[in-house]
N, C-alpha and C positions, 0 to 999 in steps of 0.2 A: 459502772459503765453500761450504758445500752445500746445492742446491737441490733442492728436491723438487720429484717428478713430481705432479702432481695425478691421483688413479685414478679414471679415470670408471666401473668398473664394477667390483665387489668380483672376485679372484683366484677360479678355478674352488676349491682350496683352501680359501678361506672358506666358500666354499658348501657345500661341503661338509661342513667341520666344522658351522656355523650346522643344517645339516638333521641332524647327527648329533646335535649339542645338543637341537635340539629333541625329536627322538626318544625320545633319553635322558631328559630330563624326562617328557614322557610314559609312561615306563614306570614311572622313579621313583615318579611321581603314582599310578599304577594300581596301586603293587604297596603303598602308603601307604594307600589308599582298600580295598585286599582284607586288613589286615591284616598287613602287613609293612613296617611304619613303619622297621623297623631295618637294611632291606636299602637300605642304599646303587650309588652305579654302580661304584665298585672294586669291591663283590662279584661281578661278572660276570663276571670272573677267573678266582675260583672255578666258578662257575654254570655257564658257558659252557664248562667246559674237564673238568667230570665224568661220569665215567662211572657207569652207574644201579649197578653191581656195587662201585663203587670204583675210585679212582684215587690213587698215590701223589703225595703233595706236590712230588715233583722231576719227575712229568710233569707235571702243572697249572702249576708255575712254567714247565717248557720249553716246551708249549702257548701259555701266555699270553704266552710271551716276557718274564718277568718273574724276576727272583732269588730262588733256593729261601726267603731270610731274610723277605723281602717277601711271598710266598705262605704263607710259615709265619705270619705275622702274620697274615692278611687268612683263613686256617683256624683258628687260634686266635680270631678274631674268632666267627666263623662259628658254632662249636662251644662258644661262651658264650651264644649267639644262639637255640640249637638249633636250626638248618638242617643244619652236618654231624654226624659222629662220627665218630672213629677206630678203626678194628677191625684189628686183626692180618689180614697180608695171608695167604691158605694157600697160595702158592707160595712166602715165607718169611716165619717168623713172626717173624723181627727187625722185617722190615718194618714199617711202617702202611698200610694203605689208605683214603681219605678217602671216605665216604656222605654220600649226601642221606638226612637221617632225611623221616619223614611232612611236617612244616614246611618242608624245604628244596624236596619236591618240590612242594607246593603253591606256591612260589614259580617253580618253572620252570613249572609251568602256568599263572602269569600271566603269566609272558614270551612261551610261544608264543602265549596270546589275543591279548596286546598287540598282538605280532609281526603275525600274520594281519591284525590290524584295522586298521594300517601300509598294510600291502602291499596291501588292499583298497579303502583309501582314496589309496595312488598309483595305482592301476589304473584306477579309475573317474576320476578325476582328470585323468590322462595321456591316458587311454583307451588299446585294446591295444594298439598299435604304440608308441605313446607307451613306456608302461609297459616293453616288451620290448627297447625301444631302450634305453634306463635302464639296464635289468640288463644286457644286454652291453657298455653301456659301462663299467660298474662293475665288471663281472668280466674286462674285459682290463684295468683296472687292477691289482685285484686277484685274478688269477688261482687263485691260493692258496688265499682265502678259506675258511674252514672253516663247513661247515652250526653254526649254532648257533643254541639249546646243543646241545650233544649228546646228551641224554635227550628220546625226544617225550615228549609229552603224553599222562598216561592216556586213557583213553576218557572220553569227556562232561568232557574238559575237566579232570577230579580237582576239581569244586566241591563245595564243601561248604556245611554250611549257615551255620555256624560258624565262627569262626578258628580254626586249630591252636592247642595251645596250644604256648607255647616247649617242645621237645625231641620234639614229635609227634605 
């Protein structure tokens, strides 16, 4: 017979995925509400893992720690979506290299809004120490952790007035 332990208080773990989920919805939500209903949270993959020049599909797979077949899918999504494009790399041109067209980048500029508006609302929340404790405990967890995404944000933000349209 196995007994269970009864948990009086959810695993640090849960908490952490719970604040990850909730995040993630919220950006989902915002990036829905600015016009990019089609960009889901696997696209962050991609998103997080591009560079503004180009980036081939077997770094973005290596990056995200995901299989080149799986990142090829979720850029083939991408680039039906018109967020990327594919252009010959000019260090070889067998190559691909993967872009954020106009669409894609107006999408990492709702991430870094989102982002800031996150991080500004655990700040005043926490208050500073609070807040500063938080990030050093999260970065000796995750040491590693890579700034993302990796493209900033144009200046003012890249708002428009209008939604891009698909491919720009």
């Amino acid at each position: 017979m196995v007994t269970r332990q009864k948990v009086s208080r959810p695993y640090t773990q849960a908490l952490l995925y719970a604040a990850y989920q909730a995040t993630a919805r919220e950006l989902v939500d915002a990036l829905a509400t600015a016009g990019h209903a089609d960009v889901r949270h696997k696209h962050g993959a991609v998103f997080a893992n591009l560079d503004r020049e180009g980036t081939r599909a077997s770094v973005l797979a290596e990056r995200a720690g995901i299989g080149r077949a799986a990142m090829g899918e979720l850029v083939d999504e991408l680039e039906r979506l018109g967020h990327v494009e594919r252009r010959p790399d000019p260090a070889d041109r067998r190559a691909k290299l993967v872009r954020p067209t106009e669409r894609g980048l107006a999408v990492i500029d709702v991430v870094h809004r989102v982002n800031r508006a996150i991080e500004r609302r655990l700040a005043e929340g926490l208050g500073e120490e609070g807040y500063a404790a938080l990030r050093r405990a999260l970065e000796t967890i995750v040491p590693d952790a890579p700034a993302q995404p990796r493209i900033a944000p144009r200046p003012g933000g890249g708002r428009r007035r209008h939604p891009s349209p698909p491919g720009g």
